[in-house]
C-alpha positions in Angstrom: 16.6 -20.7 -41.9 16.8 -24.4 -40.8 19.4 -23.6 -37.7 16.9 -21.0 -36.2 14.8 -21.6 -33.2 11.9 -19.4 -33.9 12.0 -20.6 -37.7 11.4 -24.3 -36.1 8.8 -22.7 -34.0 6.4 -21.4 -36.9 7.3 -24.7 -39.0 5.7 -26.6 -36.0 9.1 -28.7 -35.2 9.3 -27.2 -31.9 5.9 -26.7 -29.6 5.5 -23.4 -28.7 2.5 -22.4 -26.9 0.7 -20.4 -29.6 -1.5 -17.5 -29.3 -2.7 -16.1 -32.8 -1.4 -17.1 -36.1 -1.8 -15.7 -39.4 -0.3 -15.8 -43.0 2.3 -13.3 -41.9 3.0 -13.5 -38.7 3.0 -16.4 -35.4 2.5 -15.1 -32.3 3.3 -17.4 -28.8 3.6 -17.4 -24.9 7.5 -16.5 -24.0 8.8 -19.7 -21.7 10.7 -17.3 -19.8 7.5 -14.0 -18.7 8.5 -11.0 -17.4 5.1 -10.3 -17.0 1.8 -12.0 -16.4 1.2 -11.9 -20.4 4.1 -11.8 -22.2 4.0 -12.6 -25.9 6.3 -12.8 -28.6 5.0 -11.7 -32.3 7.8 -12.9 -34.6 6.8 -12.5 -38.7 6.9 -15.5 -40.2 9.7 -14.2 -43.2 13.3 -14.7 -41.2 14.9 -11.1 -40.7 17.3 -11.4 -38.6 17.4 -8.3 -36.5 15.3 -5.2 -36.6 18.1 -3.5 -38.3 18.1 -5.9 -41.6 14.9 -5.2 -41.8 14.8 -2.9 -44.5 10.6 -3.1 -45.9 9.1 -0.5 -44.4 5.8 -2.2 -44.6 7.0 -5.2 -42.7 7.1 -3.2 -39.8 4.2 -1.6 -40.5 2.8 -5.3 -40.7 4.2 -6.0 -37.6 3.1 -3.8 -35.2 -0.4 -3.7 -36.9 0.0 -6.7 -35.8 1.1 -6.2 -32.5 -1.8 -3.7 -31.6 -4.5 -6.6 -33.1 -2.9 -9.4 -30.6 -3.0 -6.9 -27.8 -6.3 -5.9 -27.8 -8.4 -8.2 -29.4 -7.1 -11.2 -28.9 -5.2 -10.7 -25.0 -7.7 -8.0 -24.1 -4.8 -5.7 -22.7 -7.1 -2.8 -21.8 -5.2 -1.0 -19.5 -2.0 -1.2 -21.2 0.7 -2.7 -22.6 4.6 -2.5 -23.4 6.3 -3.6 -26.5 10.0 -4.1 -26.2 11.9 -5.0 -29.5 15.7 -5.9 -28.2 18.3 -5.5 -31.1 21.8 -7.2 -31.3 23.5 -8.2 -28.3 24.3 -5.2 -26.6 20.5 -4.7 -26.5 19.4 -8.0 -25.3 18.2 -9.5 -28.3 18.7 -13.3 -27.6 17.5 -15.3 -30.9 17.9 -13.9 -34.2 15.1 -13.4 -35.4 13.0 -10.1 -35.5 10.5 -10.3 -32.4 8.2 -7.9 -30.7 7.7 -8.3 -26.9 4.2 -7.5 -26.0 3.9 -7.4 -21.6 1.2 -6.7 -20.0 -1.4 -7.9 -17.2 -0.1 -5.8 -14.7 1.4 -2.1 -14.2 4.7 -2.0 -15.4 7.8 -0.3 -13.8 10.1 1.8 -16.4 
């Protein structure tokens, strides 16, 4: 989708501070950490919200996905936290499916 940031992100017209990249998925540093790592795994098909996402094996993919970046590629051994926010009311900002992963320090609930 031409009008969405994080579609512009993976097509390279906006820099984005990458971290691991495949064929199905583009992971980057968040501008705005809540943590001292805090990446944001997007897949690389637009879907808007988790709810519209209807392919079980997509989100399969995707936190597959998420538990590769984590460990073997951010070395997260003592933990992490994935956050997926969904429509407004739950804090989802850009619409476009995206998995928090923070980590780096203990985390409070």
């Amino acid at each position: 989708m031409s009008h969405c940031l994080f579609c512009k992100i993976i097509q390279g017209d906006i820099p984005a501070n990458k971290v691991y990249e495949d064929d199905q998925v583009f992971a980057f540093n968040d501008i705005h950490p809540k943590a001292p790592t805090h990446v944001l795994v997007i897949p690389k098909e637009h879907i808007p919200t988790l709810s519209d996402a209807k392919d079980p094996a997509i989100l399969g993919m995707l936190m597959q996905r998420v538990d590769h970046i984590a460990n073997d590629v951010l070395n997260l051994e003592a933990g992490y936290r994935i956050i997926i926010n969904v429509l407004e009311g739950g804090g989802q900002e850009i619409f476009h499916l995206h998995a928090h992963i923070l980590g780096g320090k203990k985390l409070p609930f």
